[in-house]
C-alpha positions in Angstrom: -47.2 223.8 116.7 -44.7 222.8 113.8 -41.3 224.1 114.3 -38.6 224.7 111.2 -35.1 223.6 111.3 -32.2 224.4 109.3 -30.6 222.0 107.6 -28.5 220.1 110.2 -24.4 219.4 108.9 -22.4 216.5 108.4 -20.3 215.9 111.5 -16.9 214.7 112.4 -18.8 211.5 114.3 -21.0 211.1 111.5 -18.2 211.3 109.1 -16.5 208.3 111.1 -19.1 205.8 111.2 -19.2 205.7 107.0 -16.7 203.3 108.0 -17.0 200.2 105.4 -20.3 201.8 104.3 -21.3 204.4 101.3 -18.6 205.6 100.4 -17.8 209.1 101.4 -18.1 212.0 98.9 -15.7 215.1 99.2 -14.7 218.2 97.1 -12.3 221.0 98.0 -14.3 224.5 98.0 -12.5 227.6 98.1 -14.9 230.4 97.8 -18.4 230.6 98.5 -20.3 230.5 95.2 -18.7 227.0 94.1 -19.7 225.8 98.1 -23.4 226.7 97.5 -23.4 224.6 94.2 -21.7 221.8 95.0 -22.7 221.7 99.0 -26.1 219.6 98.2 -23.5 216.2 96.5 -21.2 216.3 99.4 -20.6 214.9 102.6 -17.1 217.4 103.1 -15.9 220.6 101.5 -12.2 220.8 102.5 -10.6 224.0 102.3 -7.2 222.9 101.1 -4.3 224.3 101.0 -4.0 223.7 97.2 -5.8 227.0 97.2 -2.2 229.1 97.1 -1.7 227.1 94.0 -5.0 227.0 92.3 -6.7 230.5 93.1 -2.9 232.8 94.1 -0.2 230.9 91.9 1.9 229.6 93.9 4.3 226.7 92.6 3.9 224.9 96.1 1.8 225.1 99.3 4.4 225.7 101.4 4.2 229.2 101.4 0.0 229.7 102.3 -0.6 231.7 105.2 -2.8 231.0 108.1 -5.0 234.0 107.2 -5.6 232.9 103.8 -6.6 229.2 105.0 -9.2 231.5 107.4 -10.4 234.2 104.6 -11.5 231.6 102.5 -13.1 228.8 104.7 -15.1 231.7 105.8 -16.6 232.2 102.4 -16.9 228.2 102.2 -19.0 227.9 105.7 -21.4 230.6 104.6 -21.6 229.7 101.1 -22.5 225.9 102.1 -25.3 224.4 104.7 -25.0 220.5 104.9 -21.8 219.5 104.1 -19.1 219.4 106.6 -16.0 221.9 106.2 -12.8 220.6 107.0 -9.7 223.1 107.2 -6.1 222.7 106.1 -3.5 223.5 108.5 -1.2 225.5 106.4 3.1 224.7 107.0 4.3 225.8 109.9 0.9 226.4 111.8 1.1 222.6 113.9 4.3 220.8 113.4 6.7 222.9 116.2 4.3 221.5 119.3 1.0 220.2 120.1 0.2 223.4 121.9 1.1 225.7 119.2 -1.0 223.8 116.5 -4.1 223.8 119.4 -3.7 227.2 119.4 -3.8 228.2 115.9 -6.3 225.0 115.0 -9.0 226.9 118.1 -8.3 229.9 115.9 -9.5 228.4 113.0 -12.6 226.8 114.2 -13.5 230.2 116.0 -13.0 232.2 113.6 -14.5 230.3 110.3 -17.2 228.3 112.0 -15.8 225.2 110.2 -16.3 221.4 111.4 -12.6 220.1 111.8 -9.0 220.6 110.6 -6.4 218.5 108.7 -3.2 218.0 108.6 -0.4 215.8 107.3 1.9 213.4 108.6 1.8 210.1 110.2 3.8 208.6 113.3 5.4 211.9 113.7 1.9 213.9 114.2 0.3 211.4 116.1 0.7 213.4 119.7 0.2 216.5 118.3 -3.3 214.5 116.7 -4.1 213.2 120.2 -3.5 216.0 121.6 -6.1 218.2 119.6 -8.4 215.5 119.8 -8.9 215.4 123.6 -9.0 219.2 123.8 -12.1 218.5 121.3 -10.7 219.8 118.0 -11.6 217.1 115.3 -8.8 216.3 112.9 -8.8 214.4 109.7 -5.0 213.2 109.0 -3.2 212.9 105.9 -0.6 210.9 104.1 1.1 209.1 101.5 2.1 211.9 99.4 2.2 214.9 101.6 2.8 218.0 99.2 4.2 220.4 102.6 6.9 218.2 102.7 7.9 218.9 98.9 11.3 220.3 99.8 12.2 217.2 101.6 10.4 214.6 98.6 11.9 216.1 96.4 8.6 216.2 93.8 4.9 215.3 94.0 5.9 211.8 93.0 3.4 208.8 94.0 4.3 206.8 97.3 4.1 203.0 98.4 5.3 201.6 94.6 7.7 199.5 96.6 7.1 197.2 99.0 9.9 197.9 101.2 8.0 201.1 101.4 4.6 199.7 102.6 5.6 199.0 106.2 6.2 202.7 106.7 3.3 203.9 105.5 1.4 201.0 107.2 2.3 202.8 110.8 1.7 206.2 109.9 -2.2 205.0 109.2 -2.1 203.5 112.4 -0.7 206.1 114.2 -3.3 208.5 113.2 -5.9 206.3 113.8 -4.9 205.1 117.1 -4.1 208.8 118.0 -7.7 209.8 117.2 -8.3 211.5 113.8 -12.1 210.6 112.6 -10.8 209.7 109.3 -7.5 210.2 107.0 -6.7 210.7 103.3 -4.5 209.2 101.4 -2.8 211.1 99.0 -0.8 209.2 95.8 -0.4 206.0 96.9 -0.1 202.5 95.1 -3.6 201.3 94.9 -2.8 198.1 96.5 -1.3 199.6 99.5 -4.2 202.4 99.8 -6.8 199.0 99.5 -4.5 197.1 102.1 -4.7 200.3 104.7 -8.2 200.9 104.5 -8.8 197.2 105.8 -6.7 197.3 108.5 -7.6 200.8 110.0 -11.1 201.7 111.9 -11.2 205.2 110.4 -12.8 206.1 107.0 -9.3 206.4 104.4 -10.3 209.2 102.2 -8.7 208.3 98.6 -6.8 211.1 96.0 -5.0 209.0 93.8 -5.1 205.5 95.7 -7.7 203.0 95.8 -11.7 202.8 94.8 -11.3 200.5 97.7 -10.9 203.5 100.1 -14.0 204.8 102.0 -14.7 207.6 100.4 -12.8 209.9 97.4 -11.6 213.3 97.2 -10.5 215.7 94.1 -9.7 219.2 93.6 -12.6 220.3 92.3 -10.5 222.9 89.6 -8.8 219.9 88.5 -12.4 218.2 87.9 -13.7 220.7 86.2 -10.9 220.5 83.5 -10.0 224.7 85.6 -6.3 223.0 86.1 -3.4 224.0 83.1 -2.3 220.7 84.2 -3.6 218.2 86.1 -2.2 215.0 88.1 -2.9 211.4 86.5 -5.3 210.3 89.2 -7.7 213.2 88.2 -10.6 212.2 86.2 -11.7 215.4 84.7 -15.8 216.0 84.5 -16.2 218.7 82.3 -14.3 221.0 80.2 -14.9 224.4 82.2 -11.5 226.1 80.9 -12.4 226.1 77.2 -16.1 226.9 77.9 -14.7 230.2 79.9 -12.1 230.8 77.0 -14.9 230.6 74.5 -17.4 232.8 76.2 -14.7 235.4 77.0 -13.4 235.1 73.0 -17.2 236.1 72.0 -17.7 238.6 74.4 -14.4 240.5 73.8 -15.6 240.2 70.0 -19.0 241.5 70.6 -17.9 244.4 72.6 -15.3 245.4 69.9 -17.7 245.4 67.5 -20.3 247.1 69.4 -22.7 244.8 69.4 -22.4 244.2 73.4 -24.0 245.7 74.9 -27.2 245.6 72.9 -30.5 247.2 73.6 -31.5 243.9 75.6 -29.0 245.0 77.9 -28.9 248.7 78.8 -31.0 251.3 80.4 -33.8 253.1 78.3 -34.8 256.6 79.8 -38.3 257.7 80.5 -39.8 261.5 79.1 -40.4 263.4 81.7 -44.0 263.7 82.5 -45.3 260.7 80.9 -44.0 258.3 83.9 -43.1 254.7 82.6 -45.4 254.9 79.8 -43.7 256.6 76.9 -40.0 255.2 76.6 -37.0 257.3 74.9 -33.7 255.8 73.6 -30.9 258.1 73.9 -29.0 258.7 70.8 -25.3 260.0 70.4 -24.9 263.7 69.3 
């Protein structure tokens, strides 16, 4: 007897041996409509943390809330089926101590269903990344430009343009490796540095502004989409959504001043009583 299987997800593992190989396809997904179209082209949605600035107008995502993060990789897990969802720790959820960020990273996973979690930082993360790992809690890590630290950067400015700066950066890939995340991005980084990483770690380097060298590429998708008032030099936009929108909504605000929306096409007709669906009435103003 033939049994049916839903579509099995991507996994952390699976997500690690890409390793040198196809290169790895991500988006960021923040509600569940934009998961189900865009689930079937990706290997990861990640739930970023961009999402205070793209979808609640923040200037920075220093101040997203742990909630929020949960809210919407909810809607991402059951608006996708294959891909696998990674989760943004916001600031201030994992830097004070490994066993705070296990707590609150369990409480994601439990509560949203998701695959993994990221977070940023390098050498300075890499117990609190070890630590997560062996309490089985995957983690993807994150540097090069690491937009939590903003206050301390100063600006989202790209990193590694200096080679007195390379050596730095160099150990914070390894750190994260060696501590156990299944693969890291790199965020705004000198291509030659981001090309130079990616051959000396084990772990997929997920690229955003760095290197087509990297294993794999990610993008905001609002930013892809040409959604984004402004959008970062490294993003290559696909389509021209915003204008598209603007137009559609300029037409229909015209239409329904006009009265010409909504037409008959698009409204209820009543039915005479005692001739069923037969005999068909428009009502008419008095």
């Amino acid at each position: 007897m033939s049994q049916n299987f839903e579509a099995k997800r991507v996994t952390a593992p699976e997500i690690a041996k890409r390793k040198g190989g196809t290169p790895i396809v991500a988006l960021t997904a923040y509600h569940a409509h934009t998961a189900r179209i865009i689930d079937p082209y990706v290997d990861m949605l990640l739930v970023g943390d961009s999402l205070g600035m793209v979808m609640h107008g923040y200037e920075t995502t220093v101040p997203v809330p742990l909630e929020l993060m949960i809210m919407h990789a909810q809607a991402v897990v059951r608006g996708s089926s294959r891909a696998l969802v990674v989760v943004d720790m916001p600031f201030g959820t994992y830097e004070e101590s490994p066993p705070i960020a296990f707590r609150n990273a369990a409480r994601v996973l439990k509560e949203t269903g998701c695959g993994a979690i990221k977070l940023e930082g390098g050498v300075h993360m890499a117990e609190t990344i070890r630590y997560l790992t062996s309490r089985g809690i995957p983690v993807v890590g994150h540097i090069g430009l690491t937009p939590q630290a903003v206050n301390t950067i100063g600006s989202f400015k790209p990193q590694g343009r200096h080679r007195s700066e390379w050596a730095a950066f160099e150990e914070d890939a390894k750190a994260v490796a060696e501590a156990g995340a299944f693969a890291v991005v790199i965020e705004a980084m000198a291509e030659l540095l981001a090309a130079r990483i990616t051959k000396q770690i084990s772990i997929p380097t997920i690229g955003i502004g760095a290197s087509a060298e990297c294993d794999g590429q990610i993008l905001v998708l609002e930013d892809m989409l040409g959604l984004s008032p402004r959008v970062p030099k490294f993003v290559k936009e696909y389509a021209q959504l915003g204008g598209a929108i603007e137009g559609a909504v300029k037409a229909y605000s015209t239409e329904v001043r006009s009265r010409a929306f909504p037409s008959d096409a698009y409204t209820y007709p009543m039915f005479e009583d005692g001739d069923g669906d037969t005999k068909k009435t428009k009502m008419t103003g008095s």
